[in-house]
C-alpha positions, -999 to +999 in steps of 0.1 A: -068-277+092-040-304+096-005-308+088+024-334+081+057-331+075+068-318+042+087-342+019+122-347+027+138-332-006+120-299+009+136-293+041+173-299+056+188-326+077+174-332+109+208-331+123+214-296+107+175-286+117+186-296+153+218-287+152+237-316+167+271-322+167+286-353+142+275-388+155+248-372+172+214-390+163+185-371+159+150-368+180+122-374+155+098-345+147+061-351+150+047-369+122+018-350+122-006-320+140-033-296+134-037-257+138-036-256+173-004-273+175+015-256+152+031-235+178+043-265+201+057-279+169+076-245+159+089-245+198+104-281+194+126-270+164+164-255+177+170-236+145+141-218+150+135-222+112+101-238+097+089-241+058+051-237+058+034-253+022+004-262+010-017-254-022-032-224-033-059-217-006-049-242+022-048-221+049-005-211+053-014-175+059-040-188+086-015-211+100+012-185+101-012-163+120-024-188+143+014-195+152+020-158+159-006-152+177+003-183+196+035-171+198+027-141+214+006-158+237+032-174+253+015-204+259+042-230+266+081-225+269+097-198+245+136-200+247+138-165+231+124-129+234+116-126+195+087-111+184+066-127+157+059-103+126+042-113+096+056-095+063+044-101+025+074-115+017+059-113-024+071-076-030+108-087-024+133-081-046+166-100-031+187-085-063+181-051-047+175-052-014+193-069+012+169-095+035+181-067+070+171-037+054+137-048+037+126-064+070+138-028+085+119-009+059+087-023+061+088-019+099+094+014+096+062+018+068+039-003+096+050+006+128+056+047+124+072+051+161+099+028+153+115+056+134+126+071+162+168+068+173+185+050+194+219+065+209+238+052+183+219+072+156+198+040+138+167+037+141+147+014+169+135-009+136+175-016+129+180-020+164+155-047+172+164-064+139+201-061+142+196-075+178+175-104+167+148-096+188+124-099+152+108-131+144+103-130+109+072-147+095+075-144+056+043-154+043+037-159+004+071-172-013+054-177-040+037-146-047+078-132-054+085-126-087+092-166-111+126-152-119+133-138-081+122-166-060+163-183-065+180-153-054+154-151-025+160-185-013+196-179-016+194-148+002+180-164+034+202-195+033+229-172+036+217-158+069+211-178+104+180-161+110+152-177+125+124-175+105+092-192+095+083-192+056+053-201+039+046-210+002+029-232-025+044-263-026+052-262-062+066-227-062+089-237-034+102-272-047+111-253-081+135-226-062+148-257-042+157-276-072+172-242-092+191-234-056+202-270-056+190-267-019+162-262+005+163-231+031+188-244+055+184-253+092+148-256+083+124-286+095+086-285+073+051-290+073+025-292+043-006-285+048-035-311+041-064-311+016-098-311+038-119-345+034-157-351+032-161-361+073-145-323+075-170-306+054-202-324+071-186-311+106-181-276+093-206-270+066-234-282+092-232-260+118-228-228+092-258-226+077-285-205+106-318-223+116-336-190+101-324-197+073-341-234+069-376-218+078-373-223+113-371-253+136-386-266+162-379-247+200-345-264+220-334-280+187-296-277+178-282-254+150-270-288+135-302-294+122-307-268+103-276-265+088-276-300+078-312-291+058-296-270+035-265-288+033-277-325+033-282-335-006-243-322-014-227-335+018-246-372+008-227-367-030-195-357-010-196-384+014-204-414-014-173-403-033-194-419-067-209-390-086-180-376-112-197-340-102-194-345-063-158-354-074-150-319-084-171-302-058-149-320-028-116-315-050-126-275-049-138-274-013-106-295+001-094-259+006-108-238+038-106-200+009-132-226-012-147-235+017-153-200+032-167-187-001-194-218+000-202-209+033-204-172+024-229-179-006-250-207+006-252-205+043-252-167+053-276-160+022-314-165+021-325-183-007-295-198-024-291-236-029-262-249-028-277-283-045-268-263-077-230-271-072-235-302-082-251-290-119-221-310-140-240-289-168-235-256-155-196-268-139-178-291-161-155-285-146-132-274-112-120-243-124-155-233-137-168-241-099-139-222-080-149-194-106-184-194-093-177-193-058-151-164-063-175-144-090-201-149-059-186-135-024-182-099-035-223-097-048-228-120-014-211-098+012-224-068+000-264-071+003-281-044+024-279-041+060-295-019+083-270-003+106-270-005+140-279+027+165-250+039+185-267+037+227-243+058+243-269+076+265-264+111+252-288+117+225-270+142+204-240+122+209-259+093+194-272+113+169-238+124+158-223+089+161-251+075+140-246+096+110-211+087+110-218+054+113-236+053+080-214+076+061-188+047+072-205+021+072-232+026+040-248+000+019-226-002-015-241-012-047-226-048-052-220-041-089-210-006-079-183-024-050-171-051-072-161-024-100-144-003-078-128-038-063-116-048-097-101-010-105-079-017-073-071-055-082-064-043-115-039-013-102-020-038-083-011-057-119+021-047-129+046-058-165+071-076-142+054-086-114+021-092-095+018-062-060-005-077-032-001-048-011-030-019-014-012+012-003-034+045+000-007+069-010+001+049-045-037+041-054-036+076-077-006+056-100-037+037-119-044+069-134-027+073-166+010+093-162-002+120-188-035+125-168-016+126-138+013+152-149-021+173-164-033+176-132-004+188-112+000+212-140-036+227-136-037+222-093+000+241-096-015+267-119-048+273-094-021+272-060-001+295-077-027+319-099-046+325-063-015+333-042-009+362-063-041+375-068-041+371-025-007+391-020-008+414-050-044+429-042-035+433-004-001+447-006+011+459-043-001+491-055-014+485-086-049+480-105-074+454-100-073+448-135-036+443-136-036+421-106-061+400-127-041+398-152+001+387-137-021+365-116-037+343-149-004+345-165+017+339-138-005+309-126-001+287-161+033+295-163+039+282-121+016+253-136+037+244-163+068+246-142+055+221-116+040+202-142+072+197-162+093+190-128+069+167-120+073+146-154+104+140-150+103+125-117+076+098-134+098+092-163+122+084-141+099+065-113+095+093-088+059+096-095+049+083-068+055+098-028+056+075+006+036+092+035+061+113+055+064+098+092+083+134+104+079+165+123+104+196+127+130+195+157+121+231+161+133+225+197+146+204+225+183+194+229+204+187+190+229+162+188+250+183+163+251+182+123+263+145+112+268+129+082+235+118+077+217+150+082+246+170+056+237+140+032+200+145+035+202+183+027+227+173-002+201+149-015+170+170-012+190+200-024+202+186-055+164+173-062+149+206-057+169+230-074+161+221-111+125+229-101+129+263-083+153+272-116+121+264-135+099+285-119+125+314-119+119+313-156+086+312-160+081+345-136+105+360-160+085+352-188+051+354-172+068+394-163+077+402-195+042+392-212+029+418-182+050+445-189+043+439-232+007+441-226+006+473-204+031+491-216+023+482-253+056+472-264+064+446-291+073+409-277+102+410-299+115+446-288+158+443-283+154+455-252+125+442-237+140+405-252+174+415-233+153+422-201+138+390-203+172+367-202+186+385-174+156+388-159+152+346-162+190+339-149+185+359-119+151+345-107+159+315-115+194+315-090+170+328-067+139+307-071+163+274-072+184+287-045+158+297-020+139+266-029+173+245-026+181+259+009+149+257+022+137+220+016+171+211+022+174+229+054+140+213+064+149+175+055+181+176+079+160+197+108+133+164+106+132+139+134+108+104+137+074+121+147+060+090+170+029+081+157+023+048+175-015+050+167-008+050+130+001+017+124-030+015+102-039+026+069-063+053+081-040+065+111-011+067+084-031+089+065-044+112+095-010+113+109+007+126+072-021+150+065-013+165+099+024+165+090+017+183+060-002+209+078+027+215+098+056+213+068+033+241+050+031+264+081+067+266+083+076+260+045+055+296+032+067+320+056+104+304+052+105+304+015+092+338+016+118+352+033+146+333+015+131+348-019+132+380-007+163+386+011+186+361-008+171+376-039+192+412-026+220+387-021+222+373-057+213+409-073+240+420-056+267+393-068+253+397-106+256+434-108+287+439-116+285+410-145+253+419-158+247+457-150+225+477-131+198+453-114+171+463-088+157+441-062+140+468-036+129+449-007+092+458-003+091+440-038+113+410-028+086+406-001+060+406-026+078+379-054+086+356-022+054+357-002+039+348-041+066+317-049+063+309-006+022+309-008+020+294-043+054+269-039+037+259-002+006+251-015+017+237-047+044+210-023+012+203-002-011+189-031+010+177-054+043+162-037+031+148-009+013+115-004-016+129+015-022+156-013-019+129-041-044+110-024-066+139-025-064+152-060-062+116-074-080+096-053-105+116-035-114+139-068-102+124-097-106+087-097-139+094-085-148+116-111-140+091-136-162+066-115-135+045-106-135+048-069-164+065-049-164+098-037-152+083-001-125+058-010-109+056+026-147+044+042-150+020+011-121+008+019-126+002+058-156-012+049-141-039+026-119-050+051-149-050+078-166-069+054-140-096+049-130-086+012-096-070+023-072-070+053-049-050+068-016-058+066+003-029+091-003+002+069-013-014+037-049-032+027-043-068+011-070-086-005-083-112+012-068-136-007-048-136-039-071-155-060-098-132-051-079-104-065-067-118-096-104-128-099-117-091-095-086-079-112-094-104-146-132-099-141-123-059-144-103-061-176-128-083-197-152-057-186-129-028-200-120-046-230-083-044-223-072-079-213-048-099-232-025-124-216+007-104-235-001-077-219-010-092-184+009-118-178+008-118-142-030-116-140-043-149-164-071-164-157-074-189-129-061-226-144-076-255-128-066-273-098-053-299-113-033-284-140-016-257-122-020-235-090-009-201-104 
């Protein structure tokens, strides 16, 4: 990979890149460098600031990794302590979100122990971005939003920040010109198409001498590679035939280059002669299609895992069969629909997502489907927590038990199920992992405005739904007491019973709930999770945070039902007459609505419980995702389909996912460009790069 320096129109003054004073002449940038130089290059520039472009493909994502790593290597004179982070700049919205707090944010979603506070009371992720001890690497301009990327670029002009940026060239040049100015202070480099010489040198040496039917014994793995490879690189390398035209305009790209190599060289029995069929590819587009329709059946062939040699037998044994629960062989067809389901979740109306977060993989399911299931998961928590607590402590039948318990479950169900509704009419659908644990001891800095705020906030948000559920124990009571006592729904005073009975639980249900979820959002402090700063740690550390919320959350509740019930009864009494609320029965409503409610939280409002009745039950159940989505998944990336972006999968590239993503819908039958307009498919090179 090489680079040169970006156009002039694309980058600022050298005078303002160098910051000189007037009259001042500039020191010439370098002309010209390749991957491993990119670093020295960044180091020469005193803004700090660098515009990374090239064309769809070309390597800026591996050049902006190279330079961190580079970076971080500290090979060569750094004049600051920054540290180098790479962040999908695509998912920006600049209208929205100001440039200090999105760069804090998705710290804080990659990098868990950076939650915790500093002294002042913000958080270590503010701190080090406040103190401009971040290096921001934004990588994929393009991928923002069209009608975004003119705020964006003003956004970042109107900071000094260091930064390094990377983008298509033609993406870039068009918010320039709408701007009416490129990101200031900032020197660039494009990124050059690969030429013939560069595929003979690479191509050569990929293909293994197994693969050419062996070789003779001290030959070089040259010759091999350059049997296989030797009738296209001689098309390449005379630059005469129209189809060896198109093949070296696809593979001037190291993502075109890799899925060649991927096909052809690391497959038995695949030609790669055939890419020269100008039947069969007419065309560019039609070739790059190939190449991408090719990697995911290519990567996934079987493979015979390897045996773990620890020296303890059973402790091989065990490893081993974890191993190939991890690590099993996929069907390709299988992998690539499962693929395309995920490529095609990330495709949204107003814009294209690149990141692949576990805890919102269950929003491809429909929103009915997914209010149906809380519903029915709310209706089980809730149904079995009374059966538990009523046949254990409440004197009454079997048979009766049976029966409040599958009427008081639908109607918990329907509760939750309506609550949770609303929040997806209104976007809430949808909940982040919780990175938090309970300052149940240790020394308190005293009740701020943040913590009053928090309880406020999570009050306000909870209350509707403990009202609900107030209500629906009234009625689920009332249809009881009119099927064992054999009175008439209708009867005056059993109706009469049935209001008062559905203002006071609700107060108490919505109170309770209000108090306790409230109380527990200001009592939370940064849990440090350092190790989690991967998808799969994320997801171990949540689901442990979850265990925790739900130890403290049932017996909690269950005590703020019961003794804040006497406390309500006793307020109402005088307004609405004589009321009862004995306290053995308190016990017995709260430790029901603190079991069921707990339970109910856990599965259904959480992202760890989302991801297990959507992702790990239901998805699979409709074959979208297999049984073991989170092993899939590390196996993807191992395989070289995704990456891992902090706490996030990414696909490898995004061509490859709006491949799968396309690929997926035809399949379905649901594609149209009206309704996708994000996800098209792929133009050729030479029209457009989108």
């Amino acid at each position: 990979m090489r680079w040169k320096r970006a156009p002039a129109r694309l980058t600022d003054h050298a005078e303002n890149i160098q910051r000189l004073p007037p009259g001042v002449r500039p020191e010439p940038m370098e002309p010209a460098g390749d991957l491993r130089s990119v670093a020295e290059a960044y180091r020469a520039i005193p803004s700090g600031r660098l515009v990374i472009l090239g064309r769809a493909g070309s390597g800026k994502s591996i050049m902006a990794i190279r330079l961190v790593l580079d970076l971080l290597g500290g090979n060569g004179p750094d004049r600051s302590r920054r540290v180098p982070v790479i962040f999908g700049v695509g998912a920006w919205d600049a209208t929205a979100v100001a440039l200090r707090d999105w760069l804090v944010d998705l710290l804080l979603r990659d990098y868990p122990h950076l939650a915790r506070r500093t002294p002042g009371g913000s958080t270590l992720a503010a701190a080090l971005v406040d103190a401009g001890l971040i290096l921001p690497v934004l990588d994929g301009f393009d991928e923002i939003a069209e009608g975004l990327r003119q705020e964006a670029l003003e956004a970042l002009n109107a900071t000094s920040l260091p930064l390094v940026l990377t983008s298509r060239a033609g993406e870039y040049a068009e918010a320039v010109s709408a701007a009416r100015a490129p990101l200031v202070w900032a020197a660039g480099i494009e990124l050059a198409g690969l030429t013939p010489d560069d595929l003979s040198a690479y191509l050569s040496r990929t293909a293994r001498p197994a693969a050419q039917g062996g070789r003779a014994p001290g030959g070089d793995g040259g010759e091999g590679g350059e049997a296989l490879w030797d009738s296209v690189l001689e098309v390449l390398r005379s630059g005469k035939d129209a189809a060896g035209g198109r093949l070296a305009e696809v593979l001037s790209t190291p993502l075109m280059i890799a899925l060649a190599r991927t096909m052809y060289s690391e497959a038995p029995g695949r030609d790669p002669a055939e890419l020269l069929d100008a039947g069969r590819f007419p065309t560019a587009s039609s070739l790059e299609d190939h190449l991408l329709a090719g990697f995911v059946p290519t990567v996934y062939r079987p493979r015979v895992a390897e045996r773990a040699a620890t020296g303890d037998p059973d402790r091989d044994r065990r490893q081993d069969r974890r191993d190939r629960d991890r690590r099993r062989n996929w069907d390709p067809d299988r992998a690539r629909h499962w693929l395309g389901h995920l490529a095609h979740h990330l495709v949204r109306l107003d814009r294209d997502r690149h990141d692949l977060a576990w805890w919102q993989i269950g929003e491809s399911l429909p929103r009915s489907t997914r209010v149906l299931t809380v519903a029915l998961v709310s209706a089980f928590c809730v149904a079995v927590s009374d059966w538990a607590v009523v046949l254990l402590v409440a004197p009454i039948t079997p048979g009766e038990a049976l029966v409040q318990g599958a009427v008081v479950g639908p109607v918990g169900g329907l509760a939750f199920g309506c609550f949770y509704a609303v929040m997806a009419a209104f976007g809430g659908g949808s909940f982040a992992p919780s990175q938090v644990r309970l300052r149940l001891r240790g020394r308190t800095a005293g009740i701020g405005r943040r913590p009053v705020r928090t309880f406020t906030d999570r009050f306000a948000a909870v209350v509707p739904g403990g009202f609900v559920m107030g209500i629906g124990c009234a009625c689920a009571f009332a249809l009881q007491r009119a099927l064992y006592e054999g009175r008439s729904l209708t009867d005056p005073a059993l109706v009469e019973a049935l209001f008062i009975n559905m203002l006071v639980l609700g107060l108490i249900f919505s109170s309770a709930a209000g108090l306790v979820f409230g109380l527990l959002a200001a009592l939370e402090t940064p849990l440090d999770v350092g190790s989690a700063a991967t998808p799969a740690g994320l997801l171990s550390a949540n689901r442990a945070t979850v265990y925790r919320q739900v130890l403290v959350i049932v017996p909690v509740l269950t005590l703020a039902i019961a003794l804040g019930g006497g406390l309500v009864v006793r307020l109402l009494a005088g307004v609405l007459g004589p009321l009862s609320w004995k306290l053995p029965e308190g016990l017995v409503i709260g430790a029901v609505g603190g079991l069921g409610g707990g339970l109910s939280y856990a599965l259904c409002f959480t992202a760890w419980g989302q991801w297990l009745i959507f992702s790990r039950l239901l998805l699979p159940l409709t074959g979208k995702l297999p049984w073991s989505p989170e092993d899939f998944l590390d196996d993807a990336y191992r395989r070289g389909v995704l990456r891992r972006s902090g706490a996030v999968y990414q696909f490898r590239h995004v061509r490859l996912q709006h491949h799968l993503g396309h690929t997926y819908r035809r399949r379905q039958g649901n594609y149209t460009p009206a309704t996708f307009p994000h996800a098209a498919p792929l133009a050729s090179p030479g029209r457009s790069d989108r």
